[in-house]
C-alpha positions as CSV (number, residue, x, y, z in Angstrom):
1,X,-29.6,16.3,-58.6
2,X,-27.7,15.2,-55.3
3,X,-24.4,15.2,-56.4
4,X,-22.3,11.8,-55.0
5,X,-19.7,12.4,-52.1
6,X,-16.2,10.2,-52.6
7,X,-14.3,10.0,-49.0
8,X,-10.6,9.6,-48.6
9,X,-9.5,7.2,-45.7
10,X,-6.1,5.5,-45.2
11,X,-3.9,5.7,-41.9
12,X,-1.8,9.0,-40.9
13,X,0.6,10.1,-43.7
14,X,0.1,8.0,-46.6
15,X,-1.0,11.3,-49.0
16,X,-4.5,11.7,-48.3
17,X,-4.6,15.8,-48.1
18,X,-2.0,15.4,-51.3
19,X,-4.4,13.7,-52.9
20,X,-7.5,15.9,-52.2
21,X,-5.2,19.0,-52.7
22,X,-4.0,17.7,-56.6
23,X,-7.4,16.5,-57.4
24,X,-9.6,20.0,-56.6
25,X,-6.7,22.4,-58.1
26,X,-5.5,24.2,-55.3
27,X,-3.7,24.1,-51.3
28,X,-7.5,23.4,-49.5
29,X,-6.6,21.0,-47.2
30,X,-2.7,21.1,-44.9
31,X,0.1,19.3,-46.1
32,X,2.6,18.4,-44.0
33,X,4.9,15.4,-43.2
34,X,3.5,15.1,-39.5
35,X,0.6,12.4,-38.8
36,X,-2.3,13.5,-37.4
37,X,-2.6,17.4,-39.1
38,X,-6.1,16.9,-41.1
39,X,-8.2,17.0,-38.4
40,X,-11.8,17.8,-39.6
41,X,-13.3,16.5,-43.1
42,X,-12.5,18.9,-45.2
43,X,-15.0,18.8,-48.6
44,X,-14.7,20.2,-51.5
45,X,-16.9,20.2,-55.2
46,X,-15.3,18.8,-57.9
47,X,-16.2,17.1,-61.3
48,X,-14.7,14.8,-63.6
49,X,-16.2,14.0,-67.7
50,X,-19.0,16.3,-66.5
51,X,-20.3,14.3,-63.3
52,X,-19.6,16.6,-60.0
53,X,-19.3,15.0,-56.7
54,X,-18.1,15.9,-53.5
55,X,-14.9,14.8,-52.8
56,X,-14.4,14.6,-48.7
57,X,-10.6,14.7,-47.2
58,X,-10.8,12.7,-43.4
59,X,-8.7,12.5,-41.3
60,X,-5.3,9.6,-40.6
61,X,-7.7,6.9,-38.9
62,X,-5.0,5.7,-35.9
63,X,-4.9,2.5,-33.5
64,X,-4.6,4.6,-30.5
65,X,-8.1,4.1,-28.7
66,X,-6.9,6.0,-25.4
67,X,-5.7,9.2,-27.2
68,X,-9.4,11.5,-27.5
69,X,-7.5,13.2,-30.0
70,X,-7.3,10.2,-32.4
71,X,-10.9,8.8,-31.2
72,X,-12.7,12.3,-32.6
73,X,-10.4,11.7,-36.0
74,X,-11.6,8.2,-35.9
75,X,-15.4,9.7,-35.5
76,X,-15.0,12.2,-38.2
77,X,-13.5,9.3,-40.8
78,X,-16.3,7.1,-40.0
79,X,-18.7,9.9,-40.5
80,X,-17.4,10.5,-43.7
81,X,-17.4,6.6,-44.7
82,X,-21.2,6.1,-43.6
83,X,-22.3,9.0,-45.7
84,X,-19.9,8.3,-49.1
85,X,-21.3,6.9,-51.9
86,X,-17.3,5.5,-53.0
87,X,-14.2,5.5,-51.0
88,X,-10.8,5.9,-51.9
89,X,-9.1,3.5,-49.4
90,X,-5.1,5.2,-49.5
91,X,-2.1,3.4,-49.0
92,X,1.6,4.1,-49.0
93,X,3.1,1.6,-51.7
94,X,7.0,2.9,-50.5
95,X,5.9,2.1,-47.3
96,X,5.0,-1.1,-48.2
97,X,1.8,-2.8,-46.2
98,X,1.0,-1.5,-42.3
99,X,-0.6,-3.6,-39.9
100,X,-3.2,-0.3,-39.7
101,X,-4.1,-0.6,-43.3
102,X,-5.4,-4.7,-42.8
103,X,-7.4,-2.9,-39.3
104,X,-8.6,-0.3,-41.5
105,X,-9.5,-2.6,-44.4
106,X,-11.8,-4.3,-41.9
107,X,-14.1,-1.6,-41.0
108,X,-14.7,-0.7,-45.0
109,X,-15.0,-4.1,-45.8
110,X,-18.3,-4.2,-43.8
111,X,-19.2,-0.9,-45.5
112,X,-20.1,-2.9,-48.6
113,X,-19.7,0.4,-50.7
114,X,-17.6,0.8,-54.1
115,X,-14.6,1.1,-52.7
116,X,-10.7,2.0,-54.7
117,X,-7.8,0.6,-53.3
118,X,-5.3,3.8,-54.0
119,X,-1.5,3.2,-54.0
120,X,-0.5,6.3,-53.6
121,X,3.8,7.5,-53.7
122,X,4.2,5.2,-56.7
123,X,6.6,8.3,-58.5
124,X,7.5,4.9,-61.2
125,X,5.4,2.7,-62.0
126,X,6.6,-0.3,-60.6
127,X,3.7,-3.7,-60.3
128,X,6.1,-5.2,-57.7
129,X,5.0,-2.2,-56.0
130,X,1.4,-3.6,-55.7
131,X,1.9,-6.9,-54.8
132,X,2.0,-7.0,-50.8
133,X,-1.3,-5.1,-50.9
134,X,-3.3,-8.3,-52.0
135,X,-3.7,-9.1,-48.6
136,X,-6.1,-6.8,-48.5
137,X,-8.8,-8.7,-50.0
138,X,-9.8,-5.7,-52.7
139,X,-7.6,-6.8,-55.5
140,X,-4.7,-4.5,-56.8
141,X,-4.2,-0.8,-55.9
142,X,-4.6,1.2,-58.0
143,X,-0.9,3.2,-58.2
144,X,-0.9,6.8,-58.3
145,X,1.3,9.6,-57.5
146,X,-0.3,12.5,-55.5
147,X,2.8,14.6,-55.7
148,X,3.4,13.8,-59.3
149,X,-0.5,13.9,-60.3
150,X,0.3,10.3,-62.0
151,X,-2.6,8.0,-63.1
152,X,-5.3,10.6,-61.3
153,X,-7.1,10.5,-64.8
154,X,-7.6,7.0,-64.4
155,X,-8.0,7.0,-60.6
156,X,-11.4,9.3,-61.3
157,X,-12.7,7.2,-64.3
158,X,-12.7,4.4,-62.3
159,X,-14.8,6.8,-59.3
160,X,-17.4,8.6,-62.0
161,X,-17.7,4.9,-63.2
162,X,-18.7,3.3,-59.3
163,X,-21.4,6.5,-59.1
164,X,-24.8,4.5,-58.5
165,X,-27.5,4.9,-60.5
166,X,-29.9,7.2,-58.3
167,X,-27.8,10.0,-58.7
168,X,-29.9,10.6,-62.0
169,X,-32.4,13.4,-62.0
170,X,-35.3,13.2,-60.2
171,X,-38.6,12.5,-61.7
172,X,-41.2,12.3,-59.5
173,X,-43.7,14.9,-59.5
174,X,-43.8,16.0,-55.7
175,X,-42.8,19.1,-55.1
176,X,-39.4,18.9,-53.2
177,X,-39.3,21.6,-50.1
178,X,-35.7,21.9,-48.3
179,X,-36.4,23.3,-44.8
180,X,-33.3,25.0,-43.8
181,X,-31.9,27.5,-41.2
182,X,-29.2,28.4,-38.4
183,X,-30.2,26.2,-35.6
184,X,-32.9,26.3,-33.3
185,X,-35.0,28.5,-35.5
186,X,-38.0,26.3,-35.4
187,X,-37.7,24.2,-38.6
188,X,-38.3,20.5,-36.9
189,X,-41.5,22.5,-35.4
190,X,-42.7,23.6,-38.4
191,X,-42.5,20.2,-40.3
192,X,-44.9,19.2,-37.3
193,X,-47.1,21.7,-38.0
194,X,-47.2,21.2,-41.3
195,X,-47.9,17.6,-41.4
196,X,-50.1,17.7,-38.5
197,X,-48.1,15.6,-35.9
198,X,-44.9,14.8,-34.2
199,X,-43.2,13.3,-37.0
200,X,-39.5,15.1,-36.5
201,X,-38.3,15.4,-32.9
202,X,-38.6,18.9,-31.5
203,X,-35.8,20.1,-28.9
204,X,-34.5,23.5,-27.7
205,X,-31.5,22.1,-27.9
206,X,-29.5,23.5,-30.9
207,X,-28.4,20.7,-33.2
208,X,-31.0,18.4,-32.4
209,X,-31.7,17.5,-36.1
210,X,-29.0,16.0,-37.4
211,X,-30.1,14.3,-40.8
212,X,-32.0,15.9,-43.5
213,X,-35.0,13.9,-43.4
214,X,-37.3,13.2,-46.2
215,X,-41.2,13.2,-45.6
216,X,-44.2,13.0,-47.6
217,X,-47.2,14.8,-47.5
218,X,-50.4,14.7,-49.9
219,X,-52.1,18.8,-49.3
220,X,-55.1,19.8,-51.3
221,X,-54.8,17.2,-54.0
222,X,-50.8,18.2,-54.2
223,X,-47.6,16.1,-53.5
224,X,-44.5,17.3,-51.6
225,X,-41.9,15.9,-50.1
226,X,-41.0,18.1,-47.1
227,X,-37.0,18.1,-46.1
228,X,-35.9,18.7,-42.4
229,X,-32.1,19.4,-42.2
230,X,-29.6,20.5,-39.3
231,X,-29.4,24.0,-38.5
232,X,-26.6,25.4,-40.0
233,X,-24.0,27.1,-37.8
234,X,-21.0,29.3,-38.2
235,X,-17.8,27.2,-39.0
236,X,-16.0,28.3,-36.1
237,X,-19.3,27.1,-34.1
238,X,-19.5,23.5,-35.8
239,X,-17.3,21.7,-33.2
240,X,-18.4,18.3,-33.2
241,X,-18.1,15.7,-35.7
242,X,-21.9,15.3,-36.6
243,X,-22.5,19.0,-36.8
244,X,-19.7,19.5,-39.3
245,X,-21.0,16.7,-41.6
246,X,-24.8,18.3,-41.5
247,X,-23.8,21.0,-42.8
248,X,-23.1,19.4,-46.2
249,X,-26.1,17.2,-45.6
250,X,-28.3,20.6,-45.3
251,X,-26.3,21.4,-49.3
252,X,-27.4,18.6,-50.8
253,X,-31.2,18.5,-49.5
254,X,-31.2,22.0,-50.9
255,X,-29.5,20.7,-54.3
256,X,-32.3,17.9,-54.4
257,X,-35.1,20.2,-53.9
258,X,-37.4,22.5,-55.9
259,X,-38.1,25.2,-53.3
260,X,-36.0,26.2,-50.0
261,X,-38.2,27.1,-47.0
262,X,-35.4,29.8,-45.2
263,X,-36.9,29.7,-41.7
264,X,-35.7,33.0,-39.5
265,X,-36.7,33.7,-36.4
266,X,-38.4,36.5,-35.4
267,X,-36.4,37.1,-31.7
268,X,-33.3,36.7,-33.1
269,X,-33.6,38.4,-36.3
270,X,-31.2,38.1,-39.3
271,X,-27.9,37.4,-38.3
272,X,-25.1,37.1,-40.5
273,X,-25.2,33.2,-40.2
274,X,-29.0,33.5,-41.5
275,X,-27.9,35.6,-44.6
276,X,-25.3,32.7,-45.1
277,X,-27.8,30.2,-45.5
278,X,-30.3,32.1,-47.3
279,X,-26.9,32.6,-50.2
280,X,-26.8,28.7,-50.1
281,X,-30.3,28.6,-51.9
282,X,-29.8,31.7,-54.2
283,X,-26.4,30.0,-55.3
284,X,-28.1,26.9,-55.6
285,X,-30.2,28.4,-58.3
286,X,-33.4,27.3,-56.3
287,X,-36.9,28.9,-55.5
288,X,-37.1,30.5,-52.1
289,X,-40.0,31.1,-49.5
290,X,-38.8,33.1,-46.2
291,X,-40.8,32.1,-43.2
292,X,-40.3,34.3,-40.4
293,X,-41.2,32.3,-37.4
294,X,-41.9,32.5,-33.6
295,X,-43.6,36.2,-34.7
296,X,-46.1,35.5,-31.7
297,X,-43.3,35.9,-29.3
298,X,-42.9,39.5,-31.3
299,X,-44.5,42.0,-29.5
300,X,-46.5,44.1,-32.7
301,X,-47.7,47.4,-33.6
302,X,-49.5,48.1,-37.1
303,X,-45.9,48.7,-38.6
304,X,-44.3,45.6,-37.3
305,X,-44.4,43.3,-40.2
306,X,-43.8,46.2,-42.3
307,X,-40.6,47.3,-40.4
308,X,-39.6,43.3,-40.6
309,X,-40.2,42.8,-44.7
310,X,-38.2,46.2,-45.1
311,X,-35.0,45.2,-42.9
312,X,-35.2,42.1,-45.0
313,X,-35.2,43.2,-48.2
314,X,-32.6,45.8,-47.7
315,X,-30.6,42.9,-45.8
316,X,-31.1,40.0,-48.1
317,X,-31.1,41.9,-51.3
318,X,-30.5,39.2,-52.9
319,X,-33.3,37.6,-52.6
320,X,-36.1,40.1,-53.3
321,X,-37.8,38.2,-55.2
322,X,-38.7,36.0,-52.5
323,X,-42.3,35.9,-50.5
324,X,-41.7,36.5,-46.6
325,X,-44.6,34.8,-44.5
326,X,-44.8,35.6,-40.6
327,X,-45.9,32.5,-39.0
328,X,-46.0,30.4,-35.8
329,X,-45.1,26.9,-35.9
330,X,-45.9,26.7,-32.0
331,X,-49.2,28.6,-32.3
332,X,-50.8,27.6,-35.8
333,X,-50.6,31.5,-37.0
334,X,-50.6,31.7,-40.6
335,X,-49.2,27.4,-41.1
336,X,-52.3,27.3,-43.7
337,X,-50.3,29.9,-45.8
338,X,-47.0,27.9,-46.4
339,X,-48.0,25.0,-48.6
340,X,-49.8,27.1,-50.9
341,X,-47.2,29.9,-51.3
342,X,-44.8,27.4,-51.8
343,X,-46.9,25.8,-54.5
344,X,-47.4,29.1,-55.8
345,X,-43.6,29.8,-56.0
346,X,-42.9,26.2,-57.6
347,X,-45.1,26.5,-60.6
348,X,-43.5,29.6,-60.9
349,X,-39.7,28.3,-61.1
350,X,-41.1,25.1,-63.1
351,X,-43.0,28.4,-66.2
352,X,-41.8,28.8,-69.3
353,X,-42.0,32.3,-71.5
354,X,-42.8,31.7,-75.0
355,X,-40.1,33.4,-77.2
356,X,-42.7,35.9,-78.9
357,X,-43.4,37.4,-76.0
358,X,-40.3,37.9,-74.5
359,X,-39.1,39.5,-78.1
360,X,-42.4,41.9,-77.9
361,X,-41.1,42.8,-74.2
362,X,-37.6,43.4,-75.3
363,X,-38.5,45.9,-78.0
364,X,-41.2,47.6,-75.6
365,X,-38.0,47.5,-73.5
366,X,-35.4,49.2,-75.5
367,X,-37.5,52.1,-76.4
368,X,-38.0,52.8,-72.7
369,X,-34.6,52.6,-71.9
370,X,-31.2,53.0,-73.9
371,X,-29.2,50.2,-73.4
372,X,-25.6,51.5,-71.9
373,X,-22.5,52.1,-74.2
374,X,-18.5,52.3,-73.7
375,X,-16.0,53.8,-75.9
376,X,-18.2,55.5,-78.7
377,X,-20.1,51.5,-78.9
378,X,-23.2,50.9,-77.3
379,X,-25.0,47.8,-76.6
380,X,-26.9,46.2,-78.8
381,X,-29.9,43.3,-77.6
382,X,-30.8,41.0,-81.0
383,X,-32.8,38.5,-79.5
384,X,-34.4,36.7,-76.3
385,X,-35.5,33.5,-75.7
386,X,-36.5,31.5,-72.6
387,X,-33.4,27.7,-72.4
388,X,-34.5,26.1,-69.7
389,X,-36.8,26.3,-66.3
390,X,-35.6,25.2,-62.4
391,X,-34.4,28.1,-62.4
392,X,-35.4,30.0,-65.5
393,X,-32.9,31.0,-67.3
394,X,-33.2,33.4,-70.6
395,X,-30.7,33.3,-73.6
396,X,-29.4,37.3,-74.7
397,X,-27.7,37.6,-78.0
398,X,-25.9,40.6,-78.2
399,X,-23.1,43.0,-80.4
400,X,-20.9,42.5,-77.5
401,X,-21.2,40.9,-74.2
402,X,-18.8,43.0,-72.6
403,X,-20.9,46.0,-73.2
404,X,-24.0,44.2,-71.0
405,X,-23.7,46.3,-67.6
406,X,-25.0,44.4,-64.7
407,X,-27.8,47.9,-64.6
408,X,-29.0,46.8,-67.8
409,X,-29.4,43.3,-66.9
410,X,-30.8,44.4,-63.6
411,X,-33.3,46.9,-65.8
412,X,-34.2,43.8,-68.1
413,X,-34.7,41.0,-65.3
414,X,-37.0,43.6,-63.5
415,X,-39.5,43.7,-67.0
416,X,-39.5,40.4,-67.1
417,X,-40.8,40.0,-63.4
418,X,-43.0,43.0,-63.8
419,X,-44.9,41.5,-67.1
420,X,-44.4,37.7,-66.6
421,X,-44.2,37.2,-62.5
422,X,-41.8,35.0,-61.4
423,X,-42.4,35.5,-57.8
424,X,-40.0,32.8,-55.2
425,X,-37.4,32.3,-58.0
426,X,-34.2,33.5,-59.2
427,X,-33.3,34.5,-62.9
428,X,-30.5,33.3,-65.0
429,X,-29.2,35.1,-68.0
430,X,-26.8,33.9,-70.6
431,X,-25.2,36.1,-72.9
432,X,-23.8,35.3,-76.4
433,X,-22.5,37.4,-79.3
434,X,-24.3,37.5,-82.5
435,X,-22.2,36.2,-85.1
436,X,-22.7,37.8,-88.9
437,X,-24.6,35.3,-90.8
């Protein structure tokens, strides 16, 4: 489920980073009195009555054309208003109404987006407080406190209640596949290649992609819908605007997906920006293929591949349970594999374990291997059962949680994968005590 992104805009100094700060819980974005110190959109997730959104700090949007300083704020606030599915429009209520808030109410008024008026500094509540604000053409402000974390309850009813309606699970029965990597790895190249044609421009250029890009394909009698996203760069790398906002664009085309194609590239192998992205999909709870491209630029011996799949898995522990495929986009070598070991992976993160069968394996288990103890008590596994699929995730009761070492739930997810596959996709465990009765 894409989760929906809310952007704060107002003029310099009206409470914006207070406001973002207050909401998420903790000093994320600078606070201080001077205009002008939020520079870059700072986002963070949130949720409110179980709905989580991205909530997206911008920026003081300023009059001052000739300053480049203010245009690249300007550029960055706009970004964030273009991609926001509801914007909190902030004003200063003390301050009473700026000729920059009736500029600023312009450009969202031709946003046509669910927008909240936000009166923020309003430490009483006071109505006369509201009344010059009208002018705005979006009805009263809602007043709020920032500082004071007054009528924020009500400020993010109103928000969860302006979500629109797509944000709703997915049904459709394609197969969603994220494409993502650092930049310049060859993703955009690969899309070609899979879909047979130029359909996503292809540029040496790092950064060329900038939108994650949804595009269907129909292969051997199967649906997918094939995402191309921006590279994703180190932060102290993503210097412009656009490049800073892909980067959350690249998070939620993996959070909308079934199965993240990690594209490396073979003649720049696995740096640390590549292990980065990789941990996006493995926190995102998502299947994972790893296609290591350009490998015909790789000059080979009969342990190459070997040598590669080995640095990998001792460098991406985390995801050894993915397939690695060496591949060409530019050449062809090995394209006719992708599809297929992505389908593969898929049904595997969409399969379900009947509960017999897991019990049988936990018993086989057990008498293999003594579950770990502490203090004189030792562990003690009741029951398993398989609660949900995308990812799969198995239920453990238990004498004591506490007593579950992450060895033992190593030792356990390893049966599982030996006996029942599960090749591509991560495993979840949940843990709960057995009550008596």
């Amino acid at each position: 489920m894409a989760k929906p992104i809310v952007a704060i805009v107002g003029r310099p100094n009206v409470g914006k980073s207070s406001l973002f700060n207050q909401i998420i819980g903790e000093r994320v974005a600078i606070v201080e009195s001077t205009p002008g110190i939020t520079r870059d959109r700072l986002y963070r997730e949130t949720e409110w009555a179980g709905r989580p959104f991205f909530l997206v700090d911008t920026g003081g949007i300023s009059s001052n054309k000739n300053d480049p300083f203010t245009v690249q704020i300007y550029n960055q606030a706009k970004l964030a208003i273009d991609e926001a599915d509801v914007i909190w429009f902030v004003v200063d209520v003390r301050e009473g109404l700026h000729p920059l808030d009736q500029e600023i109410a312009e450009i969202l008024r031709k946003t046509k987006k669910p927008l909240i008026l936000v009166g923020n500094k309003a430490d009483t509540y006071d109505p006369a407080l509201a009344s010059d604000f009208y002018r705005l053409g979006f009805g009263p402000p809602l007043l709020v406190s920032a500082e004071h974390a007054l009528n924020l309850g009500d400020l993010l009813e109103q928000t969860v209640a302006a979500f629109p309606d797509g944000q709703k699970e997915e049904t459709e029965e394609a197969i969603r596949v994220a494409l993502i990597g650092r930049p310049n790895s060859g993703k955009s190249s690969l899309l070609n290649a899979l879909l047979g044609e130029e359909r996503a421009i292809v540029s040496a250029i790092p950064g060329t992609t900038r939108d994650a890009i949804d595009t269907p394909l129909q292969y051997e009698g199967v649906n997918y819908i094939l995402v191309d996203t921006a590279g994703i760069r180190r932060k102290a790398r993503v210097e412009e605007a656009v490049e800073y906002y892909s980067v959350l664009r690249a998070i939620r085309a993996v959070e909308r997906a079934d199965v993240a194609l990690v594209v490396l590239d073979a003649t720049d192998f696995l740096a640390e920006q590549d292990k980065k992205v990789a941990g996006i999909a493995h926190e995102a709870g998502k299947a994972v293929v790893l296609a290591v491209n350009k490998w015909d630029l790789v000059e080979k011996d009969d342990r190459t591949a070997q040598e590669y799949t080995e640095r990998i898995r001792r460098e991406l522990s985390f995801l050894d349970y993915a397939p690695v495929l060496f591949i060409s986009a530019k050449t062809g070598q090995r394209i006719q594999k992708v599809l297929p070991e992505v389908y593969a992976v898929a049904n595997e993160y969409a399969k379900r374990i009947p509960t017999r069968a897991l019990n049988e394996l936990l018993r086989e288990a057990l008498l293999r291997h003594q579950p770990p103890s502490r203090k004189g008590q030792q562990l003690k596994v009741f029951y398993i059962t398989q609660v949900k699929v995308k990812p799969p995730t198995f239920q453990l009761w238990v004498n004591d949680p506490a007593l579950l070492h992450f060895s033992f739930r190593r030792f356990l997810e390893n049966q599982i994968r030996t006996h029942f596959g599960f090749s591509g996709s991560p495993l979840h465990f949940l843990v709960k005590r057995r009550t008596k009765g």
